[in-house]
PDB file with one MODEL, atoms N, CA, C and O in Angstrom:
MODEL        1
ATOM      1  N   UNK A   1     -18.010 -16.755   1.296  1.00  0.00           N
ATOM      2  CA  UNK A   1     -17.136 -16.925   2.434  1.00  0.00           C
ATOM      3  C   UNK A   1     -15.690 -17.048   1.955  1.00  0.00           C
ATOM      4  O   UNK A   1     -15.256 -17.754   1.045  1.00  0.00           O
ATOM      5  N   UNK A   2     -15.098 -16.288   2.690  1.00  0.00           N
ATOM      6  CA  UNK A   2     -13.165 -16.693   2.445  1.00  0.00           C
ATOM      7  C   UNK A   2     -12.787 -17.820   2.333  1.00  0.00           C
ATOM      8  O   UNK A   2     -13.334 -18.681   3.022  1.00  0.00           O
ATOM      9  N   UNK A   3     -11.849 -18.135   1.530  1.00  0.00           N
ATOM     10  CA  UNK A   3     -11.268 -19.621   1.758  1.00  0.00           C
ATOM     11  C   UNK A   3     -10.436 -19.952   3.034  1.00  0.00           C
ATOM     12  O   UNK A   3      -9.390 -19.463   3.461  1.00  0.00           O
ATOM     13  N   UNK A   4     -11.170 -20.855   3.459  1.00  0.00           N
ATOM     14  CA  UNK A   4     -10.945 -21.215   4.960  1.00  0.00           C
ATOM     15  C   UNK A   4      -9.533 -21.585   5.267  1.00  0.00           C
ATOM     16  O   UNK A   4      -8.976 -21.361   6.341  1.00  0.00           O
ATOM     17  N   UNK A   5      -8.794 -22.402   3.820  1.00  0.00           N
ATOM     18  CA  UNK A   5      -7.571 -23.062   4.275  1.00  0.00           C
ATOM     19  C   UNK A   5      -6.630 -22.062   4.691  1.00  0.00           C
ATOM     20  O   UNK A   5      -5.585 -22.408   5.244  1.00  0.00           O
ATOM     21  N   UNK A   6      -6.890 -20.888   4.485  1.00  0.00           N
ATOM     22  CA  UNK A   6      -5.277 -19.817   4.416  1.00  0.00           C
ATOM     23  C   UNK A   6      -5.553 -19.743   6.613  1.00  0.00           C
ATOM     24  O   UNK A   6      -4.600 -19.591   7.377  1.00  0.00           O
ATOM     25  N   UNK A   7      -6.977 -19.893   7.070  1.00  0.00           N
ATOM     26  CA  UNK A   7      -6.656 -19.915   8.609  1.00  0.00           C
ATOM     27  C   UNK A   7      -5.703 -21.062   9.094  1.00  0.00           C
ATOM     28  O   UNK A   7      -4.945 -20.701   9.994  1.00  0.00           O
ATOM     29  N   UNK A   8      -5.566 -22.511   8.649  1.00  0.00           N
ATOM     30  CA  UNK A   8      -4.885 -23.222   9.005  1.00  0.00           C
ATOM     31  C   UNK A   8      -3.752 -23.653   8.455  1.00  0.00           C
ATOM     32  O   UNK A   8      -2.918 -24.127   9.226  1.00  0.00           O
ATOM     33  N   UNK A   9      -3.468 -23.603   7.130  1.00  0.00           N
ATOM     34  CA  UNK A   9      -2.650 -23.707   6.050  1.00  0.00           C
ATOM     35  C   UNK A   9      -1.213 -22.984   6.360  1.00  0.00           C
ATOM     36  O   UNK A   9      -1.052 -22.156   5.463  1.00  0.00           O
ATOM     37  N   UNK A  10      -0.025 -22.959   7.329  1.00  0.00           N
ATOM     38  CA  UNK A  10       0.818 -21.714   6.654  1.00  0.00           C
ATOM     39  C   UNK A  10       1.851 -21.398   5.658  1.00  0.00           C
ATOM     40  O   UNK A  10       2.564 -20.419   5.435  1.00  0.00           O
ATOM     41  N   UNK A  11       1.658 -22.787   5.032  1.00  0.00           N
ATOM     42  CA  UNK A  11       1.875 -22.378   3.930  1.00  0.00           C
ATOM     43  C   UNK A  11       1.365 -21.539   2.588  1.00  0.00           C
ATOM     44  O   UNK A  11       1.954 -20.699   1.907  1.00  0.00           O
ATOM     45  N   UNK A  12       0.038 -22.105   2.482  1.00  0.00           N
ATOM     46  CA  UNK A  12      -0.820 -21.658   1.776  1.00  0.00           C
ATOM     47  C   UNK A  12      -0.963 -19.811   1.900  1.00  0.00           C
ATOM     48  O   UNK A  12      -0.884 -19.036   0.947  1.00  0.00           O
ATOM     49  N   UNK A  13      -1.225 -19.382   3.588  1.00  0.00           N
ATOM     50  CA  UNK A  13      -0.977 -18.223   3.996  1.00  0.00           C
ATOM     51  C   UNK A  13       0.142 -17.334   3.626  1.00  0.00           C
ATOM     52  O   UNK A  13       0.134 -16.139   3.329  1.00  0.00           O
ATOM     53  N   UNK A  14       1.250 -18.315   3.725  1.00  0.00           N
ATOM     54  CA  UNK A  14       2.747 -17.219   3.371  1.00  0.00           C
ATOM     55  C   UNK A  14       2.958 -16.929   1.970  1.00  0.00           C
ATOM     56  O   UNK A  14       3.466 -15.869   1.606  1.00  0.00           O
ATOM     57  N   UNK A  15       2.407 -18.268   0.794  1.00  0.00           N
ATOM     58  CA  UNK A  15       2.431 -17.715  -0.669  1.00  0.00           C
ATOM     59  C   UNK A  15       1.289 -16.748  -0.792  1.00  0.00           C
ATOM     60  O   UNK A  15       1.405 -16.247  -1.911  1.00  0.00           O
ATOM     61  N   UNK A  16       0.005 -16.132  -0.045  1.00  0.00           N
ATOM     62  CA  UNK A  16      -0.472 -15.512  -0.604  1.00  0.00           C
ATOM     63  C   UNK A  16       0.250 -13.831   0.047  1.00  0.00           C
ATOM     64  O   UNK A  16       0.547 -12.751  -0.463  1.00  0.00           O
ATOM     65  N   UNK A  17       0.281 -14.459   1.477  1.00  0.00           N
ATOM     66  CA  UNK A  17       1.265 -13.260   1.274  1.00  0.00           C
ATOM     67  C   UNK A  17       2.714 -12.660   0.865  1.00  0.00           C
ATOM     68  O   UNK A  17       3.130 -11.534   1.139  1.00  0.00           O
ATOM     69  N   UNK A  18       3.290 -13.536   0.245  1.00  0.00           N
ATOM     70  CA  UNK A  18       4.620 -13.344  -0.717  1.00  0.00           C
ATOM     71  C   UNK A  18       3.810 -12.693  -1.824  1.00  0.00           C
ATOM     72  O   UNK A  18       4.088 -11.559  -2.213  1.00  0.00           O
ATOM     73  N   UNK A  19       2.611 -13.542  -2.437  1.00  0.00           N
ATOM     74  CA  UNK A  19       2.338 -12.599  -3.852  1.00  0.00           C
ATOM     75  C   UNK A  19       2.041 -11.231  -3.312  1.00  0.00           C
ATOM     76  O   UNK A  19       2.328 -10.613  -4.337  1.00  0.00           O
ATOM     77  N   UNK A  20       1.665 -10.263  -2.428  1.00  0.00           N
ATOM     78  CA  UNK A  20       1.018  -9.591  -1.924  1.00  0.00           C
ATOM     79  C   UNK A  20       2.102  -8.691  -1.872  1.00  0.00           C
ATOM     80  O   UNK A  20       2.211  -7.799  -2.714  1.00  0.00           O
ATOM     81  N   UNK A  21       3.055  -8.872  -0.799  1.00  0.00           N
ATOM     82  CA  UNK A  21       4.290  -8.272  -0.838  1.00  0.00           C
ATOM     83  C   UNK A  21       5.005  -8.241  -2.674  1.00  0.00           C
ATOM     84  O   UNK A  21       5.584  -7.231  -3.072  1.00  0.00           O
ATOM     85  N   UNK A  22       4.872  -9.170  -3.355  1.00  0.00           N
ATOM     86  CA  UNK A  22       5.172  -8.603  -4.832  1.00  0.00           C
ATOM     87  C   UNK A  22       4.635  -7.823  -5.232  1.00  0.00           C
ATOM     88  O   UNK A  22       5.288  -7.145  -6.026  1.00  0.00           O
ATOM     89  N   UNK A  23       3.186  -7.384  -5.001  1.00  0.00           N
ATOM     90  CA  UNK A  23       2.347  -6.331  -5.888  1.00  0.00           C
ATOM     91  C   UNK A  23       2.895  -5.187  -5.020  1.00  0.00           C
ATOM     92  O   UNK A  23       3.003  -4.058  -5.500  1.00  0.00           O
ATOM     93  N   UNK A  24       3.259  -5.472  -3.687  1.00  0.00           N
ATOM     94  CA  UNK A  24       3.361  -3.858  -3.030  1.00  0.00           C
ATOM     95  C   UNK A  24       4.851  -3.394  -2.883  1.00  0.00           C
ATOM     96  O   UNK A  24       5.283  -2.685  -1.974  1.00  0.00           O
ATOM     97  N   UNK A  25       5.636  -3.967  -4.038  1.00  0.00           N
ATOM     98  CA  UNK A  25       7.116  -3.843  -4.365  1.00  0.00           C
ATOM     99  C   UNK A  25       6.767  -3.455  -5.578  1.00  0.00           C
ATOM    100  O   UNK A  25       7.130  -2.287  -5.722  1.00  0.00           O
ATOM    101  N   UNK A  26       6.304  -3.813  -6.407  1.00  0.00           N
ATOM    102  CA  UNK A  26       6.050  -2.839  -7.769  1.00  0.00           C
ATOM    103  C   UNK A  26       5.304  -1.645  -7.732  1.00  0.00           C
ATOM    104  O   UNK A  26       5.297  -0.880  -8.697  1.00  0.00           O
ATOM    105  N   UNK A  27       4.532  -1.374  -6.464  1.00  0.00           N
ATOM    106  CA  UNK A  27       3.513  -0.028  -6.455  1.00  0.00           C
ATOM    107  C   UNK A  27       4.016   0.620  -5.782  1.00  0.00           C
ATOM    108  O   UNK A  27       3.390   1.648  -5.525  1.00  0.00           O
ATOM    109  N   UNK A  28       5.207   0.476  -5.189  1.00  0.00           N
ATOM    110  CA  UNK A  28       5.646   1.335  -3.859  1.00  0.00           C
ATOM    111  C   UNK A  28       5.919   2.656  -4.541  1.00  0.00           C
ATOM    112  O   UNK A  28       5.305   3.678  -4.235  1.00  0.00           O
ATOM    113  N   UNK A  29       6.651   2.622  -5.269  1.00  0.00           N
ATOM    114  CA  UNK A  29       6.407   4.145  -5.854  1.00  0.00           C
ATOM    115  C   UNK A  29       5.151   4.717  -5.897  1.00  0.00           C
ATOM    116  O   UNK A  29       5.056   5.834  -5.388  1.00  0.00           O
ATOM    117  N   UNK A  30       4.190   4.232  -6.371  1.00  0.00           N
ATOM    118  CA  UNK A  30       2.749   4.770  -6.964  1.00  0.00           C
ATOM    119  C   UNK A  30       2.396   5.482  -5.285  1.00  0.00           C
ATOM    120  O   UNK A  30       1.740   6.505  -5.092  1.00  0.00           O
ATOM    121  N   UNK A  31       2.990   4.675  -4.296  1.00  0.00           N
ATOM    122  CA  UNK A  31       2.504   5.308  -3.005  1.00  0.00           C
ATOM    123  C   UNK A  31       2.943   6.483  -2.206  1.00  0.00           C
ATOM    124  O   UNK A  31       2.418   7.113  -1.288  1.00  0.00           O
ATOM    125  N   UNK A  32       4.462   6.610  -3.065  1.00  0.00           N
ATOM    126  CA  UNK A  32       5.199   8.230  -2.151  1.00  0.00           C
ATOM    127  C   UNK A  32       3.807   9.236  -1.954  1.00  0.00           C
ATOM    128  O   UNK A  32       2.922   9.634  -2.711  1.00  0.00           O
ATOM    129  N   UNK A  33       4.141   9.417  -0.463  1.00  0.00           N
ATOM    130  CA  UNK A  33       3.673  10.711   0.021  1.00  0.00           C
ATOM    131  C   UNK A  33       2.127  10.266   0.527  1.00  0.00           C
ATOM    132  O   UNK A  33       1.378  11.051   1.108  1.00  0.00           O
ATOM    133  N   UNK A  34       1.780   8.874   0.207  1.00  0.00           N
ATOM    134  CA  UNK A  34       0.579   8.582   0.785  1.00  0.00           C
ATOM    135  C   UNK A  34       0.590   8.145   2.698  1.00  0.00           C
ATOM    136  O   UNK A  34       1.621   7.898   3.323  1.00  0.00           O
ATOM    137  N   UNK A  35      -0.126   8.150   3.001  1.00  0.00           N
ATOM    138  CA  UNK A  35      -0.690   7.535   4.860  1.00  0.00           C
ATOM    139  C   UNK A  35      -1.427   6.423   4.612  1.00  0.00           C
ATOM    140  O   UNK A  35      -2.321   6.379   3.767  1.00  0.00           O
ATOM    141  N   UNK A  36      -1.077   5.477   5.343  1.00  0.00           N
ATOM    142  CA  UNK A  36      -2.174   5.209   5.960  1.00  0.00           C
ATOM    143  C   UNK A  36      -2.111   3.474   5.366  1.00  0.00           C
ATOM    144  O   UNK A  36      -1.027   3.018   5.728  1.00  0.00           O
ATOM    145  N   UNK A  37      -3.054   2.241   4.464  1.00  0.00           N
ATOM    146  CA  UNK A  37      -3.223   1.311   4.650  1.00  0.00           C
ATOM    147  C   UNK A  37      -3.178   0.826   3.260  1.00  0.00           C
ATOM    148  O   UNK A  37      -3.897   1.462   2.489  1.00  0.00           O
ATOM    149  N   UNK A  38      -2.574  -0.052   2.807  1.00  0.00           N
ATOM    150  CA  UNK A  38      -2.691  -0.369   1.466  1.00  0.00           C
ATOM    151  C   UNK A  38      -3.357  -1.725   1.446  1.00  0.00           C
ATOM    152  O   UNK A  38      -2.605  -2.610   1.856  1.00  0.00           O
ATOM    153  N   UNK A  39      -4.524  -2.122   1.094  1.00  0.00           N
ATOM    154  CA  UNK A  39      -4.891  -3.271   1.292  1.00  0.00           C
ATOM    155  C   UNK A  39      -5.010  -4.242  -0.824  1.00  0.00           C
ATOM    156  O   UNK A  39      -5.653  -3.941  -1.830  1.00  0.00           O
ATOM    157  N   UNK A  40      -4.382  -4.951  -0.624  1.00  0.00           N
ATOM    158  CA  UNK A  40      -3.646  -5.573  -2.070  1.00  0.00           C
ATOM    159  C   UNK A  40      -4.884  -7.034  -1.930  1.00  0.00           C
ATOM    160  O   UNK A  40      -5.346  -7.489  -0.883  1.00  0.00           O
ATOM    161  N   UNK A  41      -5.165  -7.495  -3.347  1.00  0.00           N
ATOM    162  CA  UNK A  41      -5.747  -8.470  -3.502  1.00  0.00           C
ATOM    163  C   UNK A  41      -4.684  -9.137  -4.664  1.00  0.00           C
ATOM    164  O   UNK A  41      -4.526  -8.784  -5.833  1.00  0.00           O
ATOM    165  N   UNK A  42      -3.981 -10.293  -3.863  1.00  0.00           N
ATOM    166  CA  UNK A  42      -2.688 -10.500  -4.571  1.00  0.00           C
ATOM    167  C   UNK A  42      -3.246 -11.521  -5.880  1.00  0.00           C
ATOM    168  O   UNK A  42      -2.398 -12.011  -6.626  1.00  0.00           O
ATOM    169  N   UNK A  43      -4.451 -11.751  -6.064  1.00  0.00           N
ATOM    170  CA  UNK A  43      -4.513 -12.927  -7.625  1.00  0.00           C
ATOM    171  C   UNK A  43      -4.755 -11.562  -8.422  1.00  0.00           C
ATOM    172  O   UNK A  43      -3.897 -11.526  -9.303  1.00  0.00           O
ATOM    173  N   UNK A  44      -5.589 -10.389  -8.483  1.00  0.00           N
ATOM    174  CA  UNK A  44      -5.544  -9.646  -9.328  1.00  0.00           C
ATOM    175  C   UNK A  44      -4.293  -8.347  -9.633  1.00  0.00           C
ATOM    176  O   UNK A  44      -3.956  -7.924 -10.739  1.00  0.00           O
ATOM    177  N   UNK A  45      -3.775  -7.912  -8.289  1.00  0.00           N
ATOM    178  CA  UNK A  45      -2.735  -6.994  -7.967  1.00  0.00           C
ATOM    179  C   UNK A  45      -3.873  -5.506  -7.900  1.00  0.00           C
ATOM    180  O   UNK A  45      -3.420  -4.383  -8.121  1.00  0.00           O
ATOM    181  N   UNK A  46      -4.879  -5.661  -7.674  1.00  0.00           N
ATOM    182  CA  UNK A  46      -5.679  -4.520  -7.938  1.00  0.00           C
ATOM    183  C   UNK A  46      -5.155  -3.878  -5.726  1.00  0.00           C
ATOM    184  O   UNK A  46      -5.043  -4.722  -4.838  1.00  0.00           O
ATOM    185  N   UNK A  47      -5.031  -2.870  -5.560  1.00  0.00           N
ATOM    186  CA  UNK A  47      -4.911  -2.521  -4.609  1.00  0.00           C
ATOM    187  C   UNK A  47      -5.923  -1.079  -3.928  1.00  0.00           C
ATOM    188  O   UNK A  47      -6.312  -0.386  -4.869  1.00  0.00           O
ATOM    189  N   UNK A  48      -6.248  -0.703  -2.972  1.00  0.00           N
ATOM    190  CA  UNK A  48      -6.710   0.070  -2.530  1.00  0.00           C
ATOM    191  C   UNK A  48      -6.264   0.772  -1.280  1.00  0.00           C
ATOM    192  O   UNK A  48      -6.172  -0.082  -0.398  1.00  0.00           O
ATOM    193  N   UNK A  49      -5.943   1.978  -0.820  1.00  0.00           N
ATOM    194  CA  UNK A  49      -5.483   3.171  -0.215  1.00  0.00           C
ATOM    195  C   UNK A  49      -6.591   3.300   0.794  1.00  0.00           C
ATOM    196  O   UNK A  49      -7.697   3.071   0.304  1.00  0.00           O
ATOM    197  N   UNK A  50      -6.589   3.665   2.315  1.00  0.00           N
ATOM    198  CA  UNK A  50      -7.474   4.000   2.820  1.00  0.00           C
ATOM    199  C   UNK A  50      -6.579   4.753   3.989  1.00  0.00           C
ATOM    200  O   UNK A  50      -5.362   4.580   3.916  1.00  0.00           O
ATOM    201  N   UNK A  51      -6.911   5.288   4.687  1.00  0.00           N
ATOM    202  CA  UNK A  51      -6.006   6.166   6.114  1.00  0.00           C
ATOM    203  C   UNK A  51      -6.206   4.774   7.709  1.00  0.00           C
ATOM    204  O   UNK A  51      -5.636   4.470   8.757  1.00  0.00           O
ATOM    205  N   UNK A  52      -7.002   4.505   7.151  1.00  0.00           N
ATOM    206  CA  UNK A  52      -7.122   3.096   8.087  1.00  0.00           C
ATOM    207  C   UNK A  52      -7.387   1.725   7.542  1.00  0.00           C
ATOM    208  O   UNK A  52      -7.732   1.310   6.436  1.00  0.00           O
ATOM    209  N   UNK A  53      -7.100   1.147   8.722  1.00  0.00           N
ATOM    210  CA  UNK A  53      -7.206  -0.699   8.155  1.00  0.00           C
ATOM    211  C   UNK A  53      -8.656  -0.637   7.743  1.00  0.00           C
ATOM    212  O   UNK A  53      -8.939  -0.492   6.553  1.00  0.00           O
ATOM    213  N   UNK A  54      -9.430  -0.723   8.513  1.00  0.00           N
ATOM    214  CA  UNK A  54     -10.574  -0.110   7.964  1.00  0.00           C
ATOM    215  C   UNK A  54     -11.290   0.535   6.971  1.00  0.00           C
ATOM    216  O   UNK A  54     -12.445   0.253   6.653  1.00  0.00           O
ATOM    217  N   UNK A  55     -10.682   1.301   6.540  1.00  0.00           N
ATOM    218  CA  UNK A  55     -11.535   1.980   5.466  1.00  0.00           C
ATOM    219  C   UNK A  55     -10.405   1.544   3.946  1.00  0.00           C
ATOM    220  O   UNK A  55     -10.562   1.659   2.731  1.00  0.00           O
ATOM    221  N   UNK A  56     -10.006   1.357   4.258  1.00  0.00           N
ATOM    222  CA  UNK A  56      -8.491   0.244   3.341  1.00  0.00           C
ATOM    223  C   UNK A  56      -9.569  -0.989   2.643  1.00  0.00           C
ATOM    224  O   UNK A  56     -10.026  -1.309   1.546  1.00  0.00           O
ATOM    225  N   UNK A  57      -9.620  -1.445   4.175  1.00  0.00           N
ATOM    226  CA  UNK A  57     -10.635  -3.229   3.721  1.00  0.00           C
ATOM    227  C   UNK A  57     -11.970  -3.136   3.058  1.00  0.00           C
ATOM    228  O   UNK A  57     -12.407  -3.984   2.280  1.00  0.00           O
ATOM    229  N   UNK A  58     -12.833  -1.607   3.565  1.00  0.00           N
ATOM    230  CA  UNK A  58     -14.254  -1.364   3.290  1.00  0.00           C
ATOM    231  C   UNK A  58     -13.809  -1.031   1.370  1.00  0.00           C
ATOM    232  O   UNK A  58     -14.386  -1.777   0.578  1.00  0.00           O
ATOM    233  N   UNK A  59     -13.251  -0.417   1.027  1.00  0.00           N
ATOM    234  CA  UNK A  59     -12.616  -0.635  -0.351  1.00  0.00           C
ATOM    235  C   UNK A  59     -12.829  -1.579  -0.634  1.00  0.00           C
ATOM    236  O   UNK A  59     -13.891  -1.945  -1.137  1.00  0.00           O
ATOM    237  N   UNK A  60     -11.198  -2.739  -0.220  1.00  0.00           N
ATOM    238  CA  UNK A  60     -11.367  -3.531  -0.920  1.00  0.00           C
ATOM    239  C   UNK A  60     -12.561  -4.660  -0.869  1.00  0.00           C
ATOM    240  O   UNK A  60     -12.273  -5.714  -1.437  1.00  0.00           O
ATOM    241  N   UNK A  61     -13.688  -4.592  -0.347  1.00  0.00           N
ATOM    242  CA  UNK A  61     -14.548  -5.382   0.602  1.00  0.00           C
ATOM    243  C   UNK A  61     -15.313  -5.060  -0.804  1.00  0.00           C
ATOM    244  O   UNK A  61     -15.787  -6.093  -1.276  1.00  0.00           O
ATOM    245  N   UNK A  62     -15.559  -3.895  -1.600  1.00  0.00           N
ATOM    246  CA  UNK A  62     -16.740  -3.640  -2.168  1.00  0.00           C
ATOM    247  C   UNK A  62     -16.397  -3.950  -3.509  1.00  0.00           C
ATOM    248  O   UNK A  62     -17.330  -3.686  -4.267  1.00  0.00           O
ATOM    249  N   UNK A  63     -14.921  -4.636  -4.348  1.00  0.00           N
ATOM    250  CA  UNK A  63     -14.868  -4.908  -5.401  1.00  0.00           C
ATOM    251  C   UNK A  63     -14.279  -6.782  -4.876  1.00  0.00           C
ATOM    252  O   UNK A  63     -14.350  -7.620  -5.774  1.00  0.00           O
ATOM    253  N   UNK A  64     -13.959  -7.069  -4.018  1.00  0.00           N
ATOM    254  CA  UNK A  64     -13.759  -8.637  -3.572  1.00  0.00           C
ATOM    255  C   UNK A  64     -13.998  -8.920  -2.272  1.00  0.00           C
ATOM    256  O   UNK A  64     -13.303  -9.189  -1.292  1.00  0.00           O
ATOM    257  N   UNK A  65     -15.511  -8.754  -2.573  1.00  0.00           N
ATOM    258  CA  UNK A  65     -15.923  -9.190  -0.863  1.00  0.00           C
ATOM    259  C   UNK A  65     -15.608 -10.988  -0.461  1.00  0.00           C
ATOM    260  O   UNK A  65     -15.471 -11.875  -1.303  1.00  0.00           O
ATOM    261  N   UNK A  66     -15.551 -11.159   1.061  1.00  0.00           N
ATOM    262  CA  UNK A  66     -14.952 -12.638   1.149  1.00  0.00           C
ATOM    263  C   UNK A  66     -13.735 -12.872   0.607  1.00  0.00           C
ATOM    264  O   UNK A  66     -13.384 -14.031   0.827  1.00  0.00           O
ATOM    265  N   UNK A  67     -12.796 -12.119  -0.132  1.00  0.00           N
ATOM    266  CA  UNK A  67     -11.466 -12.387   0.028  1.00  0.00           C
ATOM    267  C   UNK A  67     -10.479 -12.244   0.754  1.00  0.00           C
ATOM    268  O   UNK A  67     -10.600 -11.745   1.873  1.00  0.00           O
ATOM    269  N   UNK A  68      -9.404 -12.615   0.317  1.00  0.00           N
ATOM    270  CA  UNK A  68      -7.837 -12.837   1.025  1.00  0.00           C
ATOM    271  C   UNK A  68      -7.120 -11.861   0.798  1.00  0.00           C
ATOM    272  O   UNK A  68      -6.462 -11.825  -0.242  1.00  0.00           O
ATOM    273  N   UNK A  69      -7.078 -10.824   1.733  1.00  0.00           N
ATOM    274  CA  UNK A  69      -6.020  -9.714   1.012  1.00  0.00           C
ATOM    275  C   UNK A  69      -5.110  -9.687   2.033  1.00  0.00           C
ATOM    276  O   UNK A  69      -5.183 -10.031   3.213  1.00  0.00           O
ATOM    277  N   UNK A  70      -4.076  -9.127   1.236  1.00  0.00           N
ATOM    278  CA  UNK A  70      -2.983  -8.285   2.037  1.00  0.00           C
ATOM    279  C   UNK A  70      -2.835  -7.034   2.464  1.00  0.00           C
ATOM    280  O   UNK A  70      -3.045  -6.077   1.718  1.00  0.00           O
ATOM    281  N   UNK A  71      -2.444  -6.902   3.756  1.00  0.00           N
ATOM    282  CA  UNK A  71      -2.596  -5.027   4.024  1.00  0.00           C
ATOM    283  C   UNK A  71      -0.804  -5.026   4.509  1.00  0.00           C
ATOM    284  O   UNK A  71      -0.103  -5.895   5.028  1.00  0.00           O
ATOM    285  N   UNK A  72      -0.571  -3.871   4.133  1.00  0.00           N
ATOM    286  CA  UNK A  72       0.560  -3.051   4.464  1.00  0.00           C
ATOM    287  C   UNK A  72       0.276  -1.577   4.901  1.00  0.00           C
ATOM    288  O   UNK A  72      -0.322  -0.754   4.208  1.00  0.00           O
ATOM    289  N   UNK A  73       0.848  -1.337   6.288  1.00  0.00           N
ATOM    290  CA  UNK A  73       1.046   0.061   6.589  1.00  0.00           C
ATOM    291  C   UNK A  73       2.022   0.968   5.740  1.00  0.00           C
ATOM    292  O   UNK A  73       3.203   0.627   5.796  1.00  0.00           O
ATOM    293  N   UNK A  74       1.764   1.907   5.077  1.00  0.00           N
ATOM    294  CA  UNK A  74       2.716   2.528   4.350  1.00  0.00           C
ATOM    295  C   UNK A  74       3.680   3.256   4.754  1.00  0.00           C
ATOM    296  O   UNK A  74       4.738   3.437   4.150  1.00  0.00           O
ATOM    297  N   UNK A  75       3.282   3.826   6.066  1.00  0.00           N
ATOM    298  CA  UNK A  75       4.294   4.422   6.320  1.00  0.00           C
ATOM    299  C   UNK A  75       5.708   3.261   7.426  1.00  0.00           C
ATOM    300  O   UNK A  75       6.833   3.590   7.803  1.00  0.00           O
ATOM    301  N   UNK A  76       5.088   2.173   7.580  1.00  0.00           N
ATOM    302  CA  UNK A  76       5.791   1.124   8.251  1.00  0.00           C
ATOM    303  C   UNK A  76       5.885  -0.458   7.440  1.00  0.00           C
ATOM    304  O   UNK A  76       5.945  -1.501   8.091  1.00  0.00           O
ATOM    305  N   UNK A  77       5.886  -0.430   6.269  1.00  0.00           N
ATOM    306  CA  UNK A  77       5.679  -1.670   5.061  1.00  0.00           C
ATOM    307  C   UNK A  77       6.358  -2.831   5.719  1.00  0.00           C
ATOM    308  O   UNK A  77       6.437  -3.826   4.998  1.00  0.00           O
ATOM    309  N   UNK A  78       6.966  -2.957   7.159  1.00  0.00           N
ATOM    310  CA  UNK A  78       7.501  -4.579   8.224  1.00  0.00           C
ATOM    311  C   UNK A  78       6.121  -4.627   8.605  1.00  0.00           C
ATOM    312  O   UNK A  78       5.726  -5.622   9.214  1.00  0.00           O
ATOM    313  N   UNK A  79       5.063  -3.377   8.242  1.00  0.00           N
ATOM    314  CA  UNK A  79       3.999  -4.523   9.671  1.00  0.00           C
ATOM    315  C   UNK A  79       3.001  -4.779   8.355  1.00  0.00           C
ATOM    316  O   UNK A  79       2.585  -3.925   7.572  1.00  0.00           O
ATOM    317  N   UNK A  80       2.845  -5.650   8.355  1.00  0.00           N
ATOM    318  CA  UNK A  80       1.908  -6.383   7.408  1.00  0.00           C
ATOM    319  C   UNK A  80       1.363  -7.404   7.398  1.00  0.00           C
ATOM    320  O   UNK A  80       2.027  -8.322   7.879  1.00  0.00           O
ATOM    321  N   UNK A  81      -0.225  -7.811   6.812  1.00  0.00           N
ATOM    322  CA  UNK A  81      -0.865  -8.929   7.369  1.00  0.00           C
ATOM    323  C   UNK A  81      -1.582  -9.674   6.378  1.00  0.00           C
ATOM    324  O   UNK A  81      -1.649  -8.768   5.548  1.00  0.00           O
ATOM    325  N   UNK A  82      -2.175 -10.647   5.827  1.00  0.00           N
ATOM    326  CA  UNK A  82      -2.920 -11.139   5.421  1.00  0.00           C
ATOM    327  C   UNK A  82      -4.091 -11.468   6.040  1.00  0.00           C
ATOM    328  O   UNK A  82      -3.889 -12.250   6.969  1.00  0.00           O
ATOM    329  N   UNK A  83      -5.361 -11.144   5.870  1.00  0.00           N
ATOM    330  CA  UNK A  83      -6.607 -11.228   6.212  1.00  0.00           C
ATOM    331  C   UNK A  83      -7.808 -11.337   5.288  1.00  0.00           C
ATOM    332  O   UNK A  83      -7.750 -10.728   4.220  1.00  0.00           O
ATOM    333  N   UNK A  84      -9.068 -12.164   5.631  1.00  0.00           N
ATOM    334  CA  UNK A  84      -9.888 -12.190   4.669  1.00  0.00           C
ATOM    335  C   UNK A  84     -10.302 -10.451   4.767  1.00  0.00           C
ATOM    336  O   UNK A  84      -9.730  -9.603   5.453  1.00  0.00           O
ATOM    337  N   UNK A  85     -11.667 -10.233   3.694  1.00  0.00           N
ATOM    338  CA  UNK A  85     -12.454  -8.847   3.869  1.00  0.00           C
ATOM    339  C   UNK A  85     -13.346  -9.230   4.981  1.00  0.00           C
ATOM    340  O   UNK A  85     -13.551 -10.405   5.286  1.00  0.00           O
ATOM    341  N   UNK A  86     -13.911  -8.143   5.625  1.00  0.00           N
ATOM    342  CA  UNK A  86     -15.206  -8.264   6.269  1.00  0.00           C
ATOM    343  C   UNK A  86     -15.727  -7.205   6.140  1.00  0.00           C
ATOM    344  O   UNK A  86     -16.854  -7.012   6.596  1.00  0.00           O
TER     345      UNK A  86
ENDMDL
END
């Protein structure tokens, strides 16, 4: 199960998504010319590409299931969220 505190915590929530937004400031290059969903697991920086939130999370779901990731739209990197996997 996800760690529960990042639902009530917002602090806890905003440092994981500050680290998150750091990994997707060093990869932003790696992403020219991509669509679609970058979903970041900010303790490792390991990230995954999908065309939807969805298939973004089913990624990252299958190397850190029950975690805390960060997603960024790539082609819109203001809308961005922190969420466990499901």
């Amino acid at each position: 199960m996800a760690d529960t505190r990042y639902w009530n915590d917002n602090v806890a929530r905003q440092a994981l998504s500050d680290k998150g937004r750091a990994v997707y400031e060093r990869i932003r290059g790696e992403l020219t010319g991509q669509q679609g969903v970058v979903a970041i697991e900010p303790e490792s920086g390991a990230y995954f590409v999908g065309p939807t939130l969805g298939e973004a999370n089913d990624a990252a779901y299958k190397e850190y299931p029950d975690q805390w990731v960060y997603f960024v739209w790539i082609d819109d990197p203001t809308a961005d969220i922190a969420l466990p996997t499901w």
